[in-house]
N, C-alpha and C positions, 0 to 999 in steps of 0.2 A: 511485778515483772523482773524484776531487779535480784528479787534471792530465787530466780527461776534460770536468770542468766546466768548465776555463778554455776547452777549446772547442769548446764547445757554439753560441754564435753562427756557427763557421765550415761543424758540423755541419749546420745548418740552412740554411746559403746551400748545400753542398753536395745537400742533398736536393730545394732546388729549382730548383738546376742541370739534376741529372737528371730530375726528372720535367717539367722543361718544356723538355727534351731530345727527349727521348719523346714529351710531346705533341706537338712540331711534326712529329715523321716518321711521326703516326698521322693526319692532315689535315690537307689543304692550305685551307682554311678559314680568311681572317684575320679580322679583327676588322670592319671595314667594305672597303670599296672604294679610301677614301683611302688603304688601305695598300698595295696593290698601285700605284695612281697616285703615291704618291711614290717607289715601290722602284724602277719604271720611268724616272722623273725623273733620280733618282740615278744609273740605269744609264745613262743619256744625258748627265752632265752634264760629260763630257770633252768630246761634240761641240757642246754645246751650253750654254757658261760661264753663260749666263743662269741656268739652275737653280740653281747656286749661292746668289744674289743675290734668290731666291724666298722671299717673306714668307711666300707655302701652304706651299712646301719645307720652311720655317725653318733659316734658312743654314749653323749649327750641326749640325743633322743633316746635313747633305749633305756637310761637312766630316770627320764624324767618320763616314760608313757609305761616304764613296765609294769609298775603299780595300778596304775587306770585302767592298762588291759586286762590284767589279771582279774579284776574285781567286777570289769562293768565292761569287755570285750570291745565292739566294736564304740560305743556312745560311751566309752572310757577315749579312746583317740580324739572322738568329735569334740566332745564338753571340753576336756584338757586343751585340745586344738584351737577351740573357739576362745576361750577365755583366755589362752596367751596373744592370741592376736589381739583381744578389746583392749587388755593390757598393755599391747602395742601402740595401739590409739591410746592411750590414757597417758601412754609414760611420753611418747611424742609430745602431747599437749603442753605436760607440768614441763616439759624441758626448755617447748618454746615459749611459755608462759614466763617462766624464770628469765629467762634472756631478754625480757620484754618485746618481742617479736607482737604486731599488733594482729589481731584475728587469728590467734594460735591457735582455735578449735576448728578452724576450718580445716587443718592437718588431718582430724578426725575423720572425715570424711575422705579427703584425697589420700589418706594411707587405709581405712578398714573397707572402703569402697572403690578402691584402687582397684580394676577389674579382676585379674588374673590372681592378687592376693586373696580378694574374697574368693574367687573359686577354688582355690586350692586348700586354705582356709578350716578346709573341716578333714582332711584327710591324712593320712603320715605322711608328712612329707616332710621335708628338712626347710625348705625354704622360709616357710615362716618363723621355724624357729630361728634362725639365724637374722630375721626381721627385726626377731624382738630382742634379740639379744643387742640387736645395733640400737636399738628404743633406749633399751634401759642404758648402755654404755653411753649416749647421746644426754640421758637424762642426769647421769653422775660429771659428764663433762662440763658441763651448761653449771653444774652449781658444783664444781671445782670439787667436788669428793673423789681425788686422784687415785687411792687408792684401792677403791670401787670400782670403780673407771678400770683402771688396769687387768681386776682380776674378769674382769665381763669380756674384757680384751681378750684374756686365755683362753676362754673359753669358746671362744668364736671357732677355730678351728675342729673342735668337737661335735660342732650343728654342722659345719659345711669345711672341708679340707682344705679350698681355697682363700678360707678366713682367713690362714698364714700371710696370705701377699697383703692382705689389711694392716697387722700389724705396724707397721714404717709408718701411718699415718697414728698408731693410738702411741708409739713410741715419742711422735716429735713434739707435744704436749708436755710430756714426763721430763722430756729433756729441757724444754723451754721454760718449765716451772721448777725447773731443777728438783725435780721428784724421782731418784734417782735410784731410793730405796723402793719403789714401788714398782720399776723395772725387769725383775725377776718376775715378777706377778704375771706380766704376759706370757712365758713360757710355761706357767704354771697347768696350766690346759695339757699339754702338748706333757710334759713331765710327766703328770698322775696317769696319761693314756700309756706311757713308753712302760713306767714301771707296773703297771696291771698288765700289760701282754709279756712283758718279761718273766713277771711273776707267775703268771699261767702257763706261759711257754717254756721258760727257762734259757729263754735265747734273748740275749741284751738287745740285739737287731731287728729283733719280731715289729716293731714301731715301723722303721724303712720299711722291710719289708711285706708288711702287711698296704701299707701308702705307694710302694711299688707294683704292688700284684693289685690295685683299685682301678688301674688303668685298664680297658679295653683291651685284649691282645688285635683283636680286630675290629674294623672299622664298619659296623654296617650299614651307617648313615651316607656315610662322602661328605666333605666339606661346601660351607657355604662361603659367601661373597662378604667382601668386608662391608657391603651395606644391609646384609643380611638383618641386623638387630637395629640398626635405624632405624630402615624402610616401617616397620613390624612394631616399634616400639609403645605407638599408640594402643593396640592392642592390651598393651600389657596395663597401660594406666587408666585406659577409659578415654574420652573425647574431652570431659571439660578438664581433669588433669591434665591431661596431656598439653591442651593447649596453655595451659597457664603454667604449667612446665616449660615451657618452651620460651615461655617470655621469661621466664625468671631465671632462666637461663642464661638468655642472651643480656639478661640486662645485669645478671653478676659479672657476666666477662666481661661486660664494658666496666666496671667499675674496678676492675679486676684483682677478681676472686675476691670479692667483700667479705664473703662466710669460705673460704678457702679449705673447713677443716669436712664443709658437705659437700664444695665443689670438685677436690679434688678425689674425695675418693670414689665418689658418686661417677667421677669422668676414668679414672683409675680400675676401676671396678669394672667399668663398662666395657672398657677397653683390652681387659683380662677375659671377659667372655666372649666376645667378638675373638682373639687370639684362641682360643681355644678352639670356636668353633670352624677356622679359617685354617689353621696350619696344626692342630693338635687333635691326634685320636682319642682323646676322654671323652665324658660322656657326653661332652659339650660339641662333638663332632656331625652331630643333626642340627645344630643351631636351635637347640631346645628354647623358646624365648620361657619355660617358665622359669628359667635360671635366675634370669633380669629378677625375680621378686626379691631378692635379698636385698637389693638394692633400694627397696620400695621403701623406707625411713627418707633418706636423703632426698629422693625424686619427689616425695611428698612435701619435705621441706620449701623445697627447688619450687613447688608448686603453690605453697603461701606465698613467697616472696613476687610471685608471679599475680598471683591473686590481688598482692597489698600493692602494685604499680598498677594494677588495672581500679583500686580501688581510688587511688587519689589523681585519677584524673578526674574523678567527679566532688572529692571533699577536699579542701587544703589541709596540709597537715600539720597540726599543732605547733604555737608558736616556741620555740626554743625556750625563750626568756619571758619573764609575767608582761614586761612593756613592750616587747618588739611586736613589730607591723608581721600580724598572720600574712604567711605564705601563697602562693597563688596557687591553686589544682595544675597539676600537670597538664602540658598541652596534647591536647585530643587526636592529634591529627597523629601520633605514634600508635595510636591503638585504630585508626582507619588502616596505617599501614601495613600494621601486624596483621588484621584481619584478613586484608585483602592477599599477603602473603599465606596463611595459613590455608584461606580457600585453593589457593592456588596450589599448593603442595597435598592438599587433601585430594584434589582432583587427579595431579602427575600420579600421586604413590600410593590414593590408597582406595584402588577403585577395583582393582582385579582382589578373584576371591580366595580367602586363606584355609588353606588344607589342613586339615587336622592340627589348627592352632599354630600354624607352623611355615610353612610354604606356599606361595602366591600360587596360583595359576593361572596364565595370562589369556588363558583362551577361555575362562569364565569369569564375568564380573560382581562383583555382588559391592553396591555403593551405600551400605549400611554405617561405614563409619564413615566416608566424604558427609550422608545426611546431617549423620548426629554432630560431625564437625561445624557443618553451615549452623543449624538450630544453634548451637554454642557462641556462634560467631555473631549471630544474630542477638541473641538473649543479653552478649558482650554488651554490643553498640547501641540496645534500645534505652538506657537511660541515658544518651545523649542528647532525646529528646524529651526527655522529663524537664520537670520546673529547676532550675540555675539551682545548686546549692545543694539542693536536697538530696542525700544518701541514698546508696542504690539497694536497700535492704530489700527488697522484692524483688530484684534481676540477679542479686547477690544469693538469698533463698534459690530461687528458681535456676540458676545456674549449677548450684550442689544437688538440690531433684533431678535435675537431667542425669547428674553422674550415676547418680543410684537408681535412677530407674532406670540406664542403660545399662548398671552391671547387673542387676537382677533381674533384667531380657537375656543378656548376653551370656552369662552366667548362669540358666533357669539351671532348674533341678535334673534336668533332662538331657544338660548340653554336652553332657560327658559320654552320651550314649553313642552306640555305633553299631552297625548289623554285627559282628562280631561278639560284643559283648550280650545282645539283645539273641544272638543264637544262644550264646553259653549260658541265659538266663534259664532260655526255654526248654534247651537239654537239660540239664539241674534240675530244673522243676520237674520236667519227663520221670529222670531216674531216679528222683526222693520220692515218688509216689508206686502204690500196688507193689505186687510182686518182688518189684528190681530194688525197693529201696534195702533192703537184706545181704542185695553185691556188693561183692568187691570192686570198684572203681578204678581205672586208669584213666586220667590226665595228665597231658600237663600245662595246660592254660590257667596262671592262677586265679582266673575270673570263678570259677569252678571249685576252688576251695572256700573263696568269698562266701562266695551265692549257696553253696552247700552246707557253710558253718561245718568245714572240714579241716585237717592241719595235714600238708603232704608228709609229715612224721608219722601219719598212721598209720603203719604199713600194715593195718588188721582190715583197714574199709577202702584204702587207697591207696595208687600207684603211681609211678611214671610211664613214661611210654618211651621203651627203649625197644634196643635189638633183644637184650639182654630178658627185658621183662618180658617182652612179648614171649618168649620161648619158655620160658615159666608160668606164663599164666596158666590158669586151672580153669575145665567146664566151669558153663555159667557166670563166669566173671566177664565184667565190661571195660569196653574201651571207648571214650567218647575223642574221635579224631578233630581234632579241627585245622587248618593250615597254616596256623600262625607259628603257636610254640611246639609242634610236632613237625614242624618245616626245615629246611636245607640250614638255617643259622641257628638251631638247637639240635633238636635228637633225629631229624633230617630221615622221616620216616614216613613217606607217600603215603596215600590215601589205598595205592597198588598193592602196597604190602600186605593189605589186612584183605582187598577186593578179590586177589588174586589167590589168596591162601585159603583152602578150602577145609580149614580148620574153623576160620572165622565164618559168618555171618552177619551182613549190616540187617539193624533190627528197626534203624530210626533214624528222620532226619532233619532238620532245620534249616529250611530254604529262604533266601531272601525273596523279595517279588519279581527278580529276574529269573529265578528257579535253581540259583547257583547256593550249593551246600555250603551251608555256615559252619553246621555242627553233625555227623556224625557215628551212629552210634553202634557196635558191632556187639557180638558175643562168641565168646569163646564155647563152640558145641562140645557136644559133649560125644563121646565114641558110639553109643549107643542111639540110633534116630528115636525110639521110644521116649529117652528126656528129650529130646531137641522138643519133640511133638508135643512132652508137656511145657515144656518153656512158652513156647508160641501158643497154647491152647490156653494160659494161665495169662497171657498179655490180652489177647481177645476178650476173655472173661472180663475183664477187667476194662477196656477200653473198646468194647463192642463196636462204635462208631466211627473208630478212627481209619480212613481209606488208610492213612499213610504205613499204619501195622499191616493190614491186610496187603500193601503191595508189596511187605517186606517180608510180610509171609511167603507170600506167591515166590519171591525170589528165591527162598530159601528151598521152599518145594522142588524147584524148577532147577536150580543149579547148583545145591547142596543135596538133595533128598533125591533130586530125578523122579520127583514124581510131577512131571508135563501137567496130565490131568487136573490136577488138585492146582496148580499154577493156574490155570484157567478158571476155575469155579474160584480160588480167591481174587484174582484180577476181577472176574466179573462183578463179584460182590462189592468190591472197592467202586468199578464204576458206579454202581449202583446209589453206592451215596457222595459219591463226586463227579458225575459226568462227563465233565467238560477238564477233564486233567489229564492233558498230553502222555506223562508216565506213565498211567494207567494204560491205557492204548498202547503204546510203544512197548509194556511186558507184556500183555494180552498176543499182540503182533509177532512178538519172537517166541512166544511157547507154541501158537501156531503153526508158525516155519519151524519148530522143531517135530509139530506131528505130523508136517507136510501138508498142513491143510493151508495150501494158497491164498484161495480165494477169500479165505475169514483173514488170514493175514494179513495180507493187501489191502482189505479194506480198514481194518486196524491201524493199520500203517500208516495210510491216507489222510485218517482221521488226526491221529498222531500227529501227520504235518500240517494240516489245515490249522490245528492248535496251539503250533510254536515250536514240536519238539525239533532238535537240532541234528538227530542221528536218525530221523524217519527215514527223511530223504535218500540218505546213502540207501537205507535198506529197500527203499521202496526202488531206487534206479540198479540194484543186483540181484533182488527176487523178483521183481513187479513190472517189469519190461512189458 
């Protein structure tokens, strides 16, 4: 049992190897959008050294992921991704190992199952690496290798820009230990990036301002509350982190600031993205909580110490000296009151439910973490009625299973999905198959270059969706709209623009279950009706059964081609293998009213409303009187 326990921290980095192995090959689903846009960055930053030199990028990543991508695409970001965070977990342990910190491996847990860091965990995303960079500088600190420590320091601002305001805290070490020559080494990060954009640019200043042009020119979040990243914070760590965070918290500021060099930056740090997201338009201007994960070394730490006072209310801790009178267990009655405080704050704050990872809504509740709080609170206090003495190694177990089976509920493989993205899969799929996978593409949702295993550099299969492009498009080439990144805060290009222009034709579409267009899909016709006819005759071939071609036929017939008739015979046909589909009826209805045949219209119409549709009704109270 004994050479099983020495390893046990390497157990635990292995277990969340694999399961976050596993997660990435059961959904393609990242964490936001900027993950895919940097993966793509990276995948271009041979043709294009600029990415390199990218403050969004963060230079350091692109350094250490260009090789992975290059060779092994997207499972080059996951593998390299996964393996610096275990490494995370690893280098936490040996740091708090070294400092004699008692139950150091249980860090392993509350930092690689730390909710929001495993989920982001497998993705390009900066945050972890700037995790692990605080791992390994935490690990050279703990065992006084100064000048190690210092260069991990420079390098902090290269995973994340705000690693700068860090420095002052890796500075007052160096100073303290009078290591003074190792001092330069912090700036040495910030150096090697000024003189490689120099070097490329030929402008001494390209470093400002490249860190000046990273800001936002506009705001399109609006600011949050200064309790914004409290309220929320649970989220980020999980329920039993969180709550033994909290105690280890409170119980370093009574002693105050015992470990000063986790307390303060950890509260420093906290309080630099709370500022951001309160009074400053960066990115931090939505109160993004996945920010908080940089933080996640220290809040882990924060979270042993919290663990090791909940432990020794039940063991005494080891006598100082070989003949002094063992110590008494802490007394019990602090962890009754913690508990009863914790339930009580889980109730006030954290009952209403959170939107897109992000923002409460107070007019829906969802008491998903108040549950998992109680269970924790519970599992706390039930070896108070165990036998006197006896270690809580099975409430101790069982309290770190709850964490991770609540981030790998919380966190499934699926959680990052959204009708949005779940459109853009379905469009993608639509356009790589038959006929259309031979087009030319416009997007500009980069869910769509993901899901397509496409690069928007290839302006031979793919586009933007501009003013600009649109007027250059050529027959037969597509455009898939969707509302997000073709909306009023990017290329601000209506759905009107392409409905109304009787050059285009919508050919497809991806409807949520409320009937409202996710994704789609038009074509640029061609001057001649003869192609148009075979374009649409070659998607039929191919997709015989689909109403939703056949209603995109009919429209095309009916308000591109003017052929009413043929609008009718494919509406009908559509109904034919959809029946009960509102849109079917309501184009069936107005190709009628346009051959003046009332009474098949109206009753079309009717139908239409009896089934949901939203625009029957008008039509039906100004033909159907």
């Amino acid at each position: 049992m004994k050479k099983w326990k020495q390893y046990d921290y390497l157990i635990c980095a292995l277990i969340f190897v694999l399961v976050s192995l596993v997660w990435s090959q059961l959904s393609n689903y990242t964490w936001d959008d900027d993950a895919i846009s940097r993966f793509l960055n990276v995948q271009d930053a041979g043709n294009h050294p600029k990415e390199f030199f990218s403050s969004w990028n963060r230079p350091l990543f692109v350094v250490l992921f260009y090789l992975p991508v290059q060779l092994f695409g997207r499972m080059g970001v996951v593998v390299t991704m996964v393996l610096l965070t275990a490494g995370s977990g690893i280098l936490l342990y040996r740091a708090l190992k070294h400092k004699g910190v008692p139950h150091a491996w249980v860090a392993m847990v509350f930092l690689l199952f730390q909710t929001f860091l495993f989920g982001i965990s497998r993705d390009a995303m900066t945050e972890p690496l700037a995790s692990f960079l605080v791992c390994l500088g935490l690990y050279f600190f703990y065992r006084q290798q100064f000048g190690w420590f210092a260069l991990v320091g420079g390098l902090l601002p290269l995973a994340r820009p705000e690693g700068v305001l860090f420095l002052p805290f890796w500075l007052f070490p160096l100073i303290q230990q009078r290591m003074y020559r190792y001092i330069p080494l912090l700036g040495a990060g910030l150096a090697a990036w000024g003189l490689g954009l120099f070097a490329y640019t030929g402008q001494p200043l390209a470093l400002v301002q490249e860190m000046l042009a990273s800001g936002e020119k506009k705001n399109r979040y609006g600011h949050v509350s200064l309790t914004h990243h409290i309220g929320k914070y649970v989220y980020v760590l999980g329920p039993v982190s969180f709550f033994f965070f909290v105690w280890g918290y409170m119980e370093n500021l009574r002693k105050m600031l015992a470990d000063y060099f986790i307390m303060l930056q950890f509260t420093v740090g906290f309080l630099i993205y709370v500022f951001f997201a309160v009074f400053m338009d960066l990115g931090q201007s939505g109160g993004a909580l996945r920010n908080l994960i940089t933080l996640a070394p220290f809040a882990a730490v924060i979270g042993v110490y919290g663990f090791n006072y909940w432990w020794e209310m039940f063991t005494a801790p080891a006598a100082a000296k070989k003949n002094a009178k063992p110590a008494k267990p802490r007394d019990r009655k602090e962890l009754w009151l913690f508990v009863v405080f914790m339930i009580i704050v889980a109730w006030l704050s954290f009952t209403d439910e959170l939107h897109l990872r992000q923002t409460y809504d107070p007019e829906k509740k969802d008491y998903t973490i108040f549950m998992a709080l109680v269970v924790c609170c519970l599992l706390a206090v039930l070896p108070v009625f165990s036998k006197k003495g006896k270690p809580p190694y099975v409430m101790a177990a069982a309290l770190l299973i709850w964490q991770v089976l609540f981030t790998l509920y919380y966190e499934n493989p699926l959680s990052h999905g959204n009708e949005e993205r779940w459109g853009m899969n379905g469009m993608t799929a639509f356009v790589g198959k038959g006929p259309l996978q031979q087009q030319k593409v416009y997007c500009n949702h980069p869910w769509y270059f993901w899901a397509a295993g496409r690069h928007p550099n290839d302006t031979v299969r793919t586009g933007g969706i501009s003013a600009g492009s649109k007027a250059a498009m050529r027959p037969g080439q597509l455009v898939v709209w969707e509302s997000h990144y073709t909306g009023e805060n990017y290329t601000n290009m209506p759905i009107n623009t392409f409905l109304n222009d009787s050059t285009f034709s919508p050919v497809y579409v991806i409807q949520n279950p409320k009937k409202e267009a996710l994704a789609v899909l038009f074509v640029k016709l061609w001057p001649q009706a003869a192609d148009n006819d075979r374009f649409f005759a070659s998607l039929m071939q191919y997709w015989p059964k689909d109403e939703r071609l056949l209603y995109f036929k009919g429209v095309y017939e009916r308000d591109r081609k003017r052929d009413v008739q043929q609008s009718v015979t494919d509406f009908t046909a559509a109904l034919a293998l959809k029946p009960a589909e509102p849109d079917l009826y309501l184009g069936r209805g107005v190709s009628w009213l346009m051959l003046n045949d009332r009474p098949k219209a109206c009753q079309d119409l009717q139908q239409a409303a009896v089934l949901g549709s939203q625009q029957a009704p008008q039509l039906l109270k100004a033909y159907c009187k």
